[in-house]
VMD Tcl script that builds the backbone (N, CA, C; Angstrom):
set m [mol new atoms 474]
animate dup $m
set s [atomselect $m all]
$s set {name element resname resid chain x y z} {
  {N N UNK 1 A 129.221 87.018 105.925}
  {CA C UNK 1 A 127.952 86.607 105.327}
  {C C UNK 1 A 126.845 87.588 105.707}
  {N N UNK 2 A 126.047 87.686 104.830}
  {CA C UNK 2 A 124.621 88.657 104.418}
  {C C UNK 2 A 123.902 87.625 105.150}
  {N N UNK 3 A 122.093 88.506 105.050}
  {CA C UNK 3 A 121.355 87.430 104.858}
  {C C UNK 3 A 120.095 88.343 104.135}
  {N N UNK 4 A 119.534 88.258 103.103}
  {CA C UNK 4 A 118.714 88.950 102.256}
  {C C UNK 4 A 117.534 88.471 102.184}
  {N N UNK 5 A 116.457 88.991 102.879}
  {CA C UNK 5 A 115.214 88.309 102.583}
  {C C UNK 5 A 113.648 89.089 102.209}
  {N N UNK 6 A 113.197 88.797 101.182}
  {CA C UNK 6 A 112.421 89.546 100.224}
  {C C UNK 6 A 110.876 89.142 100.577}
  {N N UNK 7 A 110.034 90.033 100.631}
  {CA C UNK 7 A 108.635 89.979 101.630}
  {C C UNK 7 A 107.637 90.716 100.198}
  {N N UNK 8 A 106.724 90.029 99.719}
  {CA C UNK 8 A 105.658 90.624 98.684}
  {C C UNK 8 A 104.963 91.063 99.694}
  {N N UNK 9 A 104.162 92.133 99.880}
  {CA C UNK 9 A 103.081 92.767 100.520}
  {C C UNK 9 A 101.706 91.941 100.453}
  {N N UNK 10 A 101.437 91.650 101.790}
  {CA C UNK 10 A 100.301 91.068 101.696}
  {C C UNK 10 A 98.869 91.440 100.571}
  {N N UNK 11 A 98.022 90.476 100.804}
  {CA C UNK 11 A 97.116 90.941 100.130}
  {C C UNK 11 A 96.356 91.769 100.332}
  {N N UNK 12 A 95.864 92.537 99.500}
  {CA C UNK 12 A 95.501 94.369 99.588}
  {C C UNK 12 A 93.767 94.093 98.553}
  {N N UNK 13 A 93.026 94.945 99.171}
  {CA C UNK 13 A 91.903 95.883 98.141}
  {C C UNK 13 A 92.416 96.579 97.275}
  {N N UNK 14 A 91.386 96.916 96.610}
  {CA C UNK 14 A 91.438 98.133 95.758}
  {C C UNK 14 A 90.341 98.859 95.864}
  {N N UNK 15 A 89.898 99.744 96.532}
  {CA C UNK 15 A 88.682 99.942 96.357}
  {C C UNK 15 A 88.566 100.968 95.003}
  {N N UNK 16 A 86.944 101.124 94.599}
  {CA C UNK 16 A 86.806 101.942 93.604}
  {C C UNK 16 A 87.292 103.624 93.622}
  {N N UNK 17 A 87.912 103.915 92.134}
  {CA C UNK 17 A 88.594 105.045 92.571}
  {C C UNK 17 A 89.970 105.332 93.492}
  {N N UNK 18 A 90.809 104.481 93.677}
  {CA C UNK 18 A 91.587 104.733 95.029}
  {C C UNK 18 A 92.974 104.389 94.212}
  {N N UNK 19 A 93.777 105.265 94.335}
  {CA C UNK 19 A 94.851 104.992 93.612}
  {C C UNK 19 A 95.811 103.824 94.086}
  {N N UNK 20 A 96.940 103.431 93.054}
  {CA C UNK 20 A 97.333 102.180 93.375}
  {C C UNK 20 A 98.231 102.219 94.816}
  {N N UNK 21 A 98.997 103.263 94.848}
  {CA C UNK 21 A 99.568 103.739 95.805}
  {C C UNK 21 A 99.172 103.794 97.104}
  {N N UNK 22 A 98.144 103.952 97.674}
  {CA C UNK 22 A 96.868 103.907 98.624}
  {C C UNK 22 A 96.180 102.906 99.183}
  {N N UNK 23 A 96.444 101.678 98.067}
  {CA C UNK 23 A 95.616 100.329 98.475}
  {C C UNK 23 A 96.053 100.166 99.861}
  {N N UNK 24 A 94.811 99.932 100.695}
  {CA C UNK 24 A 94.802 99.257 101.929}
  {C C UNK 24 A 95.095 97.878 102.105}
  {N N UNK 25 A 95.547 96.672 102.822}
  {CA C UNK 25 A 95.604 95.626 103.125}
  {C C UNK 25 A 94.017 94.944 103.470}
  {N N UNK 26 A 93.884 94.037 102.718}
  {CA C UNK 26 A 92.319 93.539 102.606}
  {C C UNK 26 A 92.928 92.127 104.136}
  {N N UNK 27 A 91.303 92.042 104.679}
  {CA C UNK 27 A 91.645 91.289 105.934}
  {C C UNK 27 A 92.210 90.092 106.000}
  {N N UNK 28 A 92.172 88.695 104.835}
  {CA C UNK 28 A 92.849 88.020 104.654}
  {C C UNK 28 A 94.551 88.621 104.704}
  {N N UNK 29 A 95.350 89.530 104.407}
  {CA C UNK 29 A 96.113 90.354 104.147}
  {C C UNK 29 A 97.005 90.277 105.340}
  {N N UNK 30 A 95.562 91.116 106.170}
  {CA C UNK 30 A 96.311 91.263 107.661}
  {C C UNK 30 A 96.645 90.445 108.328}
  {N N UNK 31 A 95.566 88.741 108.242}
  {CA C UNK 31 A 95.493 87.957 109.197}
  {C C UNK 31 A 97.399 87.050 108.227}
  {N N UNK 32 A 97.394 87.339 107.180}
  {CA C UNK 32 A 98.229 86.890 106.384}
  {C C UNK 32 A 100.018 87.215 107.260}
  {N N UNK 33 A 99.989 87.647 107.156}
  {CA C UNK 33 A 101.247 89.195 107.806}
  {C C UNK 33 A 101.201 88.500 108.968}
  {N N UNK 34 A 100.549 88.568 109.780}
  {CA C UNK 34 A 100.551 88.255 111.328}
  {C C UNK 34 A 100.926 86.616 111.308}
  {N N UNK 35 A 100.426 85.898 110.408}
  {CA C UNK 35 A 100.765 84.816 110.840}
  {C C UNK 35 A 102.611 84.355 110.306}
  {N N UNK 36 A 102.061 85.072 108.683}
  {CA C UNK 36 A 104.149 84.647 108.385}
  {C C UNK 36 A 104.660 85.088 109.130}
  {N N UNK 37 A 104.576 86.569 109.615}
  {CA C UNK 37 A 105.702 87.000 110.820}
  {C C UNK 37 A 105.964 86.018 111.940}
  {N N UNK 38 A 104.666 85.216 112.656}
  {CA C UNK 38 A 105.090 84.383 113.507}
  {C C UNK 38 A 105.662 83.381 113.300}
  {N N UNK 39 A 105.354 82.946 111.905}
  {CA C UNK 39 A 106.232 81.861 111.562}
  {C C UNK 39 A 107.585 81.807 111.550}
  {N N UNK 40 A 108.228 83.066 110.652}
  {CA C UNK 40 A 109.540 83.013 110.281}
  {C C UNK 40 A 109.919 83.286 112.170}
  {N N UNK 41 A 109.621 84.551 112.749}
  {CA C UNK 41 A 110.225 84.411 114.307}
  {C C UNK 41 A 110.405 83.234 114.807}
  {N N UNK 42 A 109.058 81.999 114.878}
  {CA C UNK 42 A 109.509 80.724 115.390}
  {C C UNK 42 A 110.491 79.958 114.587}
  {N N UNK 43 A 110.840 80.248 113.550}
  {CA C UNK 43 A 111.429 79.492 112.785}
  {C C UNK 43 A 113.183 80.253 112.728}
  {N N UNK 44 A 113.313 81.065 113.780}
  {CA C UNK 44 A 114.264 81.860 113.933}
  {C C UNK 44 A 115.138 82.498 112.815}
  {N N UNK 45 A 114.121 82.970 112.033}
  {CA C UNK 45 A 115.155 83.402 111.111}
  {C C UNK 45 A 115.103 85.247 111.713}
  {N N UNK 46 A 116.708 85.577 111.717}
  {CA C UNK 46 A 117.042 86.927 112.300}
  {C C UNK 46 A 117.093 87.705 111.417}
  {N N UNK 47 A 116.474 89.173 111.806}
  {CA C UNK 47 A 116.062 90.123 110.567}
  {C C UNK 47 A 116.758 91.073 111.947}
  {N N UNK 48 A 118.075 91.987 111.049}
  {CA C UNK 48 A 118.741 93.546 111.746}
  {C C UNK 48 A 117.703 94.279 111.575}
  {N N UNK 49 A 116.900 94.823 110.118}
  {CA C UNK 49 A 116.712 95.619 109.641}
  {C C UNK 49 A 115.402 95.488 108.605}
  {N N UNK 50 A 114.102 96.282 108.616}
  {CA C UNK 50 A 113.132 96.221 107.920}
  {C C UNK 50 A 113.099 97.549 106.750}
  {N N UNK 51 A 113.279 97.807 105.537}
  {CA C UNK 51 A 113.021 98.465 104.596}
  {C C UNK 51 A 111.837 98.366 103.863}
  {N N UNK 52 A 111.047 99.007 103.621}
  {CA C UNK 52 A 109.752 99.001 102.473}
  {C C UNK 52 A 109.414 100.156 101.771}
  {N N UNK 53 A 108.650 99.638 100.826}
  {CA C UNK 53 A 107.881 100.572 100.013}
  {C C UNK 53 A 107.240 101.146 100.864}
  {N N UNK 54 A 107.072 102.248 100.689}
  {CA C UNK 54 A 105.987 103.449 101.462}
  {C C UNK 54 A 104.332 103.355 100.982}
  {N N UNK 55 A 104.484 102.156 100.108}
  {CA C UNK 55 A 102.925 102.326 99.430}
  {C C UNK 55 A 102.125 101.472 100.676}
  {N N UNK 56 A 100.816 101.979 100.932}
  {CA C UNK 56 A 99.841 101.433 101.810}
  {C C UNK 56 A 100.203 100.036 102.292}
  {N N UNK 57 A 99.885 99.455 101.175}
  {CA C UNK 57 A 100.109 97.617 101.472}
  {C C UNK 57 A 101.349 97.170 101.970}
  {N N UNK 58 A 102.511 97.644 101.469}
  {CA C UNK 58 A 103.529 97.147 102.166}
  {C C UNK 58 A 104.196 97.526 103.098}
  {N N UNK 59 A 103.924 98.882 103.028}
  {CA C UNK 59 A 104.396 100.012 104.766}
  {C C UNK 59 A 103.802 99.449 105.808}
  {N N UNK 60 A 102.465 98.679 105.318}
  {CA C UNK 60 A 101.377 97.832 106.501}
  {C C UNK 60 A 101.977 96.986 106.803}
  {N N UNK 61 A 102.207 95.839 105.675}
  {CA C UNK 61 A 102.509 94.330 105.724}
  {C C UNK 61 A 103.998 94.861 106.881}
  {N N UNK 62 A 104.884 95.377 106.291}
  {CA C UNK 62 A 105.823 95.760 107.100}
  {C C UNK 62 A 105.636 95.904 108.564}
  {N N UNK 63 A 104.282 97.060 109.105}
  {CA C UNK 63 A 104.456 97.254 110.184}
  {C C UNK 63 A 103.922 95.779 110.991}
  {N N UNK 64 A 103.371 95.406 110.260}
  {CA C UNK 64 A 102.460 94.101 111.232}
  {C C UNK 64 A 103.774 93.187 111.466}
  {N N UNK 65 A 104.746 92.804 110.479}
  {CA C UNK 65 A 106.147 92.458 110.642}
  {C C UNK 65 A 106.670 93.078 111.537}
  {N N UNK 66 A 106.764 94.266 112.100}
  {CA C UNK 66 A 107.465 94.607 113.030}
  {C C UNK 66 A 106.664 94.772 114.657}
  {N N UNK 67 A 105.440 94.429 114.799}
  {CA C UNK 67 A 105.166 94.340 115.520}
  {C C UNK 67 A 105.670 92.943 116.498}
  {N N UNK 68 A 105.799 91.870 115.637}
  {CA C UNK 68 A 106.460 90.424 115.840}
  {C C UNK 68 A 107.644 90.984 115.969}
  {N N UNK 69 A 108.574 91.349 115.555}
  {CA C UNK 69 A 110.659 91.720 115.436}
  {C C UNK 69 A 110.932 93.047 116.816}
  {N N UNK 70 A 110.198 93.886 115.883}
  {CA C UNK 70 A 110.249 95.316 116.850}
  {C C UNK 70 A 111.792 95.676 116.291}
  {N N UNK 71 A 111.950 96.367 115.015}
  {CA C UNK 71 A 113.157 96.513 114.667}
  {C C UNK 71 A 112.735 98.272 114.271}
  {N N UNK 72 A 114.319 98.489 113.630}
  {CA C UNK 72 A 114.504 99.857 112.991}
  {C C UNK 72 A 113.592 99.007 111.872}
  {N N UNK 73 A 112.375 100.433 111.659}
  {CA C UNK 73 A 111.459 100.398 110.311}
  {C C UNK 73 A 111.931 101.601 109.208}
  {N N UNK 74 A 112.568 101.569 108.094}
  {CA C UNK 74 A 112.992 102.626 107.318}
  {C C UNK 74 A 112.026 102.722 106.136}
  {N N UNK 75 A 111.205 103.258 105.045}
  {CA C UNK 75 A 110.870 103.586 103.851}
  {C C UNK 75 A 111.988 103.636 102.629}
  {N N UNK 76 A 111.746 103.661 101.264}
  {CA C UNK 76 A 112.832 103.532 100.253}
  {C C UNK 76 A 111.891 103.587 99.220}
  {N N UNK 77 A 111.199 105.023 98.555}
  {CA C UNK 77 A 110.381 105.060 96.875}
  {C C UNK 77 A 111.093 104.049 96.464}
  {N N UNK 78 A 112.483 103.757 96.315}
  {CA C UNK 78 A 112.870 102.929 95.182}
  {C C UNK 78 A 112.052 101.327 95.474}
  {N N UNK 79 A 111.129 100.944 96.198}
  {CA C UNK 79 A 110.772 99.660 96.461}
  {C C UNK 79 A 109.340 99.772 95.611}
  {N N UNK 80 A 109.236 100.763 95.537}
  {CA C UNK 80 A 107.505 101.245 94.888}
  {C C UNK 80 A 107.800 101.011 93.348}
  {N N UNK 81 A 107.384 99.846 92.522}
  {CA C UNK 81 A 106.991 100.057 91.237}
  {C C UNK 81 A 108.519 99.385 90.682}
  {N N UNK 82 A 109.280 98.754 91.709}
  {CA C UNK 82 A 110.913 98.456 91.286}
  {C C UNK 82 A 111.210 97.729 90.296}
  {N N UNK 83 A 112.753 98.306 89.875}
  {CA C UNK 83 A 113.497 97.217 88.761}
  {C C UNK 83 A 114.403 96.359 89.372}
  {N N UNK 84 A 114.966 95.709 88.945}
  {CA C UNK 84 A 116.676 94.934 89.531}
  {C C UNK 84 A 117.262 95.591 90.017}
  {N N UNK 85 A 118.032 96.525 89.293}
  {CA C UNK 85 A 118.619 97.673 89.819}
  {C C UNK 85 A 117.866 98.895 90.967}
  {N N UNK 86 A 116.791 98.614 91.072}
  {CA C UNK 86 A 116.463 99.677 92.308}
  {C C UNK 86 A 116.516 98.692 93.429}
  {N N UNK 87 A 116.440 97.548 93.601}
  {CA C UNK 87 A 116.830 96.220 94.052}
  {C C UNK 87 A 117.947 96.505 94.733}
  {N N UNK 88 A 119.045 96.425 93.907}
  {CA C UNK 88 A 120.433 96.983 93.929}
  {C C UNK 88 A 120.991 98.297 94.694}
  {N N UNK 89 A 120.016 98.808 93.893}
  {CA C UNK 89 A 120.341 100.317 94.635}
  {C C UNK 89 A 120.052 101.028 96.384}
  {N N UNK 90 A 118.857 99.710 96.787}
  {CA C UNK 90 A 118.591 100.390 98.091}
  {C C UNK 90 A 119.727 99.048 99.474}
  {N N UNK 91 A 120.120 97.840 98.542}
  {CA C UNK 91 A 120.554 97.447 99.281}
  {C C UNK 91 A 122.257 97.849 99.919}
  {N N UNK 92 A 122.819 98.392 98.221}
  {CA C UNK 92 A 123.728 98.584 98.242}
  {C C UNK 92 A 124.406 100.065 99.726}
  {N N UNK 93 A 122.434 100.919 99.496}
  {CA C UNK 93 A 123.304 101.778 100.435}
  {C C UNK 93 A 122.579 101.683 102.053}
  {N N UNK 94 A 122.609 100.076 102.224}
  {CA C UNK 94 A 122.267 99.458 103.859}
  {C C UNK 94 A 124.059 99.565 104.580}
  {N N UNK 95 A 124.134 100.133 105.656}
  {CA C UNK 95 A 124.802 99.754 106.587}
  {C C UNK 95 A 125.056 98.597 106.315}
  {N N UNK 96 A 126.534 98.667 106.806}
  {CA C UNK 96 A 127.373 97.004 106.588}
  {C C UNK 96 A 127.426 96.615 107.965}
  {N N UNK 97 A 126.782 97.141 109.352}
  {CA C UNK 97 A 126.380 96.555 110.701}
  {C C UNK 97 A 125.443 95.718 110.309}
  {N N UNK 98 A 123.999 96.114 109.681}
  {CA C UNK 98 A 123.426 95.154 109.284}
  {C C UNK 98 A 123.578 93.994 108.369}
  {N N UNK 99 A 123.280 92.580 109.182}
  {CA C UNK 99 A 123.776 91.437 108.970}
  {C C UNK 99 A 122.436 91.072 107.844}
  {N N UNK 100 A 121.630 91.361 108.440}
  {CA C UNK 100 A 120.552 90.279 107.762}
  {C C UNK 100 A 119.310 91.490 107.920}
  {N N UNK 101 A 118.473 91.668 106.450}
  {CA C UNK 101 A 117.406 93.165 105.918}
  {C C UNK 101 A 116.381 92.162 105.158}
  {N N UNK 102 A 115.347 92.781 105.523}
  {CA C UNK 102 A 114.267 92.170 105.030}
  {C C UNK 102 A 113.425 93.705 104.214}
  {N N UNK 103 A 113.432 93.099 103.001}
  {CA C UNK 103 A 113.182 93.873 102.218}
  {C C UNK 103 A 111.328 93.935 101.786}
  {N N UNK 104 A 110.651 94.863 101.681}
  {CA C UNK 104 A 109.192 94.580 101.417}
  {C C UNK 104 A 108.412 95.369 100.424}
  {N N UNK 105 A 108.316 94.632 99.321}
  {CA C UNK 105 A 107.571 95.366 97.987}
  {C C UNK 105 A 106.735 94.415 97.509}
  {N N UNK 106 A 107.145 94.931 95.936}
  {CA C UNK 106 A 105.718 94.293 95.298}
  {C C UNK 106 A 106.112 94.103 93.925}
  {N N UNK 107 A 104.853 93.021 93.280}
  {CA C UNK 107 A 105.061 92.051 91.930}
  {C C UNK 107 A 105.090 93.363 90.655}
  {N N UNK 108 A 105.737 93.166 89.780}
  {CA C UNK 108 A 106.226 91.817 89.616}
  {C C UNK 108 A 107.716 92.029 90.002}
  {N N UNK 109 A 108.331 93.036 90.163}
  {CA C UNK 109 A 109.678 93.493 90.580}
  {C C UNK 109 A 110.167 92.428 91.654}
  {N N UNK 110 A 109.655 92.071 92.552}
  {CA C UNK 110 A 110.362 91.176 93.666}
  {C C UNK 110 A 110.197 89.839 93.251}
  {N N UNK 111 A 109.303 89.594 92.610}
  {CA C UNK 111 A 109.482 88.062 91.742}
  {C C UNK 111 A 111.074 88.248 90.409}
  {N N UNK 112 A 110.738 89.041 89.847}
  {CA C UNK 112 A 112.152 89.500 88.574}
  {C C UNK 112 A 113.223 89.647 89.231}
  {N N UNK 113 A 113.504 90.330 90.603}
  {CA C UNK 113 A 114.805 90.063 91.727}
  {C C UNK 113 A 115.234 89.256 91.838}
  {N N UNK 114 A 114.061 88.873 92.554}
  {CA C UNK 114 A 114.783 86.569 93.187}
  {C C UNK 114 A 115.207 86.446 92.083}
  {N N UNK 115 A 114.557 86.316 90.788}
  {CA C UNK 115 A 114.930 85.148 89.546}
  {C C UNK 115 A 115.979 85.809 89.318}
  {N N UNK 116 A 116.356 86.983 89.186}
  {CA C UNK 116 A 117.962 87.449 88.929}
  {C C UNK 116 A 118.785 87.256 89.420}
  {N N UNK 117 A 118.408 87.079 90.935}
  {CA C UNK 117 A 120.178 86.476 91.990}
  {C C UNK 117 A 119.895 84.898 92.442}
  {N N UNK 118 A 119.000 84.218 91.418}
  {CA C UNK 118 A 119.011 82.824 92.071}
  {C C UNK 118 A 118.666 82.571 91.038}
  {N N UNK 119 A 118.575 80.823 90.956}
  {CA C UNK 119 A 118.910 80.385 89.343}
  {C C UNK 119 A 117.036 79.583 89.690}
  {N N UNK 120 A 116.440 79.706 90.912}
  {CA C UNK 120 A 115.278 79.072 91.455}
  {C C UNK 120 A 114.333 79.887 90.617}
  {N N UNK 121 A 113.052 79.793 90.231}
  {CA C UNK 121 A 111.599 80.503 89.640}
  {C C UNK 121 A 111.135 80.828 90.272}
  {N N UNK 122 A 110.629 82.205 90.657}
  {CA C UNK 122 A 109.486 82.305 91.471}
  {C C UNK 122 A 108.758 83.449 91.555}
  {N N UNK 123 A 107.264 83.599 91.483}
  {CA C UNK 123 A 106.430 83.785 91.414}
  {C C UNK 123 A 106.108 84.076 92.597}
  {N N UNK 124 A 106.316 85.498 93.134}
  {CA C UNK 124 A 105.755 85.709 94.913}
  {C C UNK 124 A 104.415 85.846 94.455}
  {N N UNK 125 A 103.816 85.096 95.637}
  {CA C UNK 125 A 101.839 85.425 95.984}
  {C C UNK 125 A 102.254 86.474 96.907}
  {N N UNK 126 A 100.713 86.798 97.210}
  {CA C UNK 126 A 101.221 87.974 98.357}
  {C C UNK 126 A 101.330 87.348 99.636}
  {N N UNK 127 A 102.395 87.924 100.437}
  {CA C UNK 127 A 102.974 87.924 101.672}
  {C C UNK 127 A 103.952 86.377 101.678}
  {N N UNK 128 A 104.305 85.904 100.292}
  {CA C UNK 128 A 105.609 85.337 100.206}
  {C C UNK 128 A 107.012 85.771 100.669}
  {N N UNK 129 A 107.579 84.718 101.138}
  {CA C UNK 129 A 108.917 85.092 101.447}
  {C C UNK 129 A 109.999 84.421 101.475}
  {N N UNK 130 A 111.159 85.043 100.489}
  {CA C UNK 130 A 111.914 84.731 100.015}
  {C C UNK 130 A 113.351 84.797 101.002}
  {N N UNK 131 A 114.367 83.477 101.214}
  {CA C UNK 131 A 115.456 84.097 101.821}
  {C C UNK 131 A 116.668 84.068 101.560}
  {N N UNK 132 A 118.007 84.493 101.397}
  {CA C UNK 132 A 119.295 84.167 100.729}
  {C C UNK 132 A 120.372 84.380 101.478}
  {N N UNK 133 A 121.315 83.550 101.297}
  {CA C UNK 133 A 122.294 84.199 102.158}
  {C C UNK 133 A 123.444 84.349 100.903}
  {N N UNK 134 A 124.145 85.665 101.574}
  {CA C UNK 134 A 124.963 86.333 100.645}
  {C C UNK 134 A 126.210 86.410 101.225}
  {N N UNK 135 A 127.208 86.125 100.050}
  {CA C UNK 135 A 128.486 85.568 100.754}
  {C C UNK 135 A 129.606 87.398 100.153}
  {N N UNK 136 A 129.174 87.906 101.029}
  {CA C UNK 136 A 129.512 89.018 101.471}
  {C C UNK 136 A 129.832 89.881 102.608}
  {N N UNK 137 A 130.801 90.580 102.666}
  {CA C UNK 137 A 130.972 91.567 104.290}
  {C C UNK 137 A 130.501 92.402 104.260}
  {N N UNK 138 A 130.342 93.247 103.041}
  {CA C UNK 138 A 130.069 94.743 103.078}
  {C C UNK 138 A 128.849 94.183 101.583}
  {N N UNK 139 A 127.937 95.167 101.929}
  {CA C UNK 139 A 126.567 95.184 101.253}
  {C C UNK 139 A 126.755 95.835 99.855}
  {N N UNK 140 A 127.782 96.711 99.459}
  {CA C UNK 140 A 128.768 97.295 98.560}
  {C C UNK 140 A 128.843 96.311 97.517}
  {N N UNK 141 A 129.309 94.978 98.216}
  {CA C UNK 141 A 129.806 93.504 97.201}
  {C C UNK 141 A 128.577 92.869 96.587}
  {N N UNK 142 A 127.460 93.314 96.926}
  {CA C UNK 142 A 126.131 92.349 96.638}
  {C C UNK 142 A 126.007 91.775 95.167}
  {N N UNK 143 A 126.209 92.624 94.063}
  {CA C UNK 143 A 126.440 92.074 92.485}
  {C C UNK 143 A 126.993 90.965 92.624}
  {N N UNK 144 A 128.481 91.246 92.982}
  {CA C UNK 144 A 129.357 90.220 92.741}
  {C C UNK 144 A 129.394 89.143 93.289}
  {N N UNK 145 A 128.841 89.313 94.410}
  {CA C UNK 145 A 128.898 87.947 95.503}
  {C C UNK 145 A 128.058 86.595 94.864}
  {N N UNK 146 A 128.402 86.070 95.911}
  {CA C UNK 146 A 127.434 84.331 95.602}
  {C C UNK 146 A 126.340 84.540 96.107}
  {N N UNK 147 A 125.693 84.024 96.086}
  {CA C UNK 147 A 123.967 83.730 96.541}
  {C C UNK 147 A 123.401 82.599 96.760}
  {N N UNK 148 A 123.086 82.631 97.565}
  {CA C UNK 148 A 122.535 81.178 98.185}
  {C C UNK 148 A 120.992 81.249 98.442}
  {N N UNK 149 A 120.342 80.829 98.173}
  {CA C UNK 149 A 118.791 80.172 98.001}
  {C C UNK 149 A 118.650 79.778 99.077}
  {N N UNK 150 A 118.012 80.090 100.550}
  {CA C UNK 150 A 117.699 79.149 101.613}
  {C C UNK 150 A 116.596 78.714 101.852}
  {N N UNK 151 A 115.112 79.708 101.476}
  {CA C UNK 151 A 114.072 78.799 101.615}
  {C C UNK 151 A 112.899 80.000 100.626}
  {N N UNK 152 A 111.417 79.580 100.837}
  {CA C UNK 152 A 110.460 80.555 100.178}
  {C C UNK 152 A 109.373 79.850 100.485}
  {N N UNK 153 A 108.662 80.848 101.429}
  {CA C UNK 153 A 107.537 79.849 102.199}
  {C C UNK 153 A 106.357 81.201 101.759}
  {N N UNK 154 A 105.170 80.584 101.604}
  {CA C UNK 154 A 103.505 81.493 101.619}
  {C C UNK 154 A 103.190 80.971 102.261}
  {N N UNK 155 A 101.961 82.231 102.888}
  {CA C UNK 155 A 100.921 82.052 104.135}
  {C C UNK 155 A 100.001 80.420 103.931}
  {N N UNK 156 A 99.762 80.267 102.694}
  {CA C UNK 156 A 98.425 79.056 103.032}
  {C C UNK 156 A 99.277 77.717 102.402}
  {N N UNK 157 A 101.067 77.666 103.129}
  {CA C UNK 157 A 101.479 76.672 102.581}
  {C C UNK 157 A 102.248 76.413 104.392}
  {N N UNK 158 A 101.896 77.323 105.200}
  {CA C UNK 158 A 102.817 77.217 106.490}
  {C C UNK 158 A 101.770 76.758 107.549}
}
mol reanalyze $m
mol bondsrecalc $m
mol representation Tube
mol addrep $m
């Protein structure tokens, strides 16, 4: 067994002029991040491995996540701007040591994910989080495997 769990980037600015790529994490954002991270830790859910988009907001949301875990932090363009298949594509080439990857991007791609490997709706806000367990050994099998729905909690619902 897997365990797959999908992180929208907190909430971000835009300031004027500033490309999308660049957006900073606006302070609701930060205080956002800090608190799901403590949640899911108390709530013991185990993360091997942190992957994200390299874009501002979620390389952040990420690190504030790893300040709570303290794990291997990796980057992946394919999380920036994603389809299903880039979905696919960065999990497929995770180490099969890692049990359980927490993945961190952005709408609408990580909302169109979930709804593709779960039959559940959903609509990530920012710094939602999604979790699954995947009835798989090797990360290789992820298409084919089963999928299991375990929970999907936001900051101003915890």
């Amino acid at each position: 067994m897997k365990n797959l769990i999908l992180v929208r980037h907190a909430k971000s600015d835009w300031p004027e002029e500033m490309e999308d790529f660049d957006r900073p994490l606006a302070d609701k954002g930060l205080q956002d991040a800090i608190k799901m991270s403590k949640f899911l830790k108390s709530k013991n859910i185990l993360i091997d491995q942190f992957v994200s988009s390299p874009a501002v907001r979620a390389l952040n949301t990420c690190k504030i996540f790893n300040q709570t875990y303290r794990l291997d932090l990796t980057t992946n363009d394919k999380l920036y701007n994603p389809s299903e298949n880039n979905f696919n594509s960065v999990i497929y080439d995770l180490d099969d040591k890692v049990n359980s990857v927490a993945l961190f991007s952005h709408n609408n791609g990580i909302s169109n994910f979930a709804n593709y490997i779960t039959d559940h709706i959903f609509h990530f806000s920012t710094c939602g989080v999604a979790g699954f367990e995947v009835d798989c050994k090797s990360w290789s099998e992820f298409d084919g495997a089963k999928k299991k729905f375990l929970f999907y909690y936001e900051p101003n619902k915890i």
